[in-house]
C-alpha positions in Angstrom: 25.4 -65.3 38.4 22.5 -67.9 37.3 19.1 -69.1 38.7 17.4 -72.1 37.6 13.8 -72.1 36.2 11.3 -74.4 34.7 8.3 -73.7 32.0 5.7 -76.4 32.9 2.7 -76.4 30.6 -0.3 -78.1 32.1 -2.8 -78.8 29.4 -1.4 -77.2 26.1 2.2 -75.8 25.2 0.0 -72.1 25.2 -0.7 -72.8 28.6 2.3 -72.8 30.4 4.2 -71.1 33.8 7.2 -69.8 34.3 8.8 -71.2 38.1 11.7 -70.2 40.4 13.2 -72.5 42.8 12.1 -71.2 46.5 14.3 -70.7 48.0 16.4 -69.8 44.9 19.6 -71.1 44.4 22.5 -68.7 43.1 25.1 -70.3 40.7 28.6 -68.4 40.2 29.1 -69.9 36.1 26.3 -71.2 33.9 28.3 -74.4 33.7 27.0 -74.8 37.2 24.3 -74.0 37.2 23.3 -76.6 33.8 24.8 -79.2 35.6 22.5 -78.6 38.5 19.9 -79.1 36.0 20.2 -82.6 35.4 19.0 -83.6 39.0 16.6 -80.8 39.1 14.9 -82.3 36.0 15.3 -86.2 37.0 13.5 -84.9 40.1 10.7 -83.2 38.6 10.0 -85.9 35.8 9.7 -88.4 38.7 7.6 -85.7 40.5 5.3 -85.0 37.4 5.0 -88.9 36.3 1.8 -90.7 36.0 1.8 -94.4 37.8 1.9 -95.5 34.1 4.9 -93.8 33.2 2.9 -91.1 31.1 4.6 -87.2 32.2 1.5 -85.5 33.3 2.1 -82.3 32.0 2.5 -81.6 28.0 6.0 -79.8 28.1 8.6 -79.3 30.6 11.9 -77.3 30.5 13.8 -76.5 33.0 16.8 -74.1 32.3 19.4 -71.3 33.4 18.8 -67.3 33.2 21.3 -64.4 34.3 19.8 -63.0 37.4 20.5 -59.7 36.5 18.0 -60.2 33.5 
């Protein structure tokens, strides 16, 4: 089983936070759960976007982890 996460760094890549969906959502196969990630990351580029275009943060990845990690 898989959870989604994202590292968003906010100034400088040594800056950066580790974040959990809330509520989470639980993915049976990591195949799932990456294809998930496609709109989960469209979303949170739009989110995170500047009215310029510019991504307002200086790194984002968004990912999958075993939940029993």
């Amino acid at each position: 089983m898989f959870k989604m996460f994202a590292v968003i760094c906010a100034v400088t890549v040594l800056e950066c936070n580790r974040m959990y969906e809330d509520p989470p959502r639980i993915f049976d196969t990591i195949e799932e759960c990456k294809a998930a990630i496609i709109q989960k990351e469209e979303h949170t580029r739009d989110f995170l976007t500047d009215e310029d275009g510019y991504l307002t943060v200086a790194h984002l990845e968004i990912g999958c982890e075993n939940v029993y990690n």
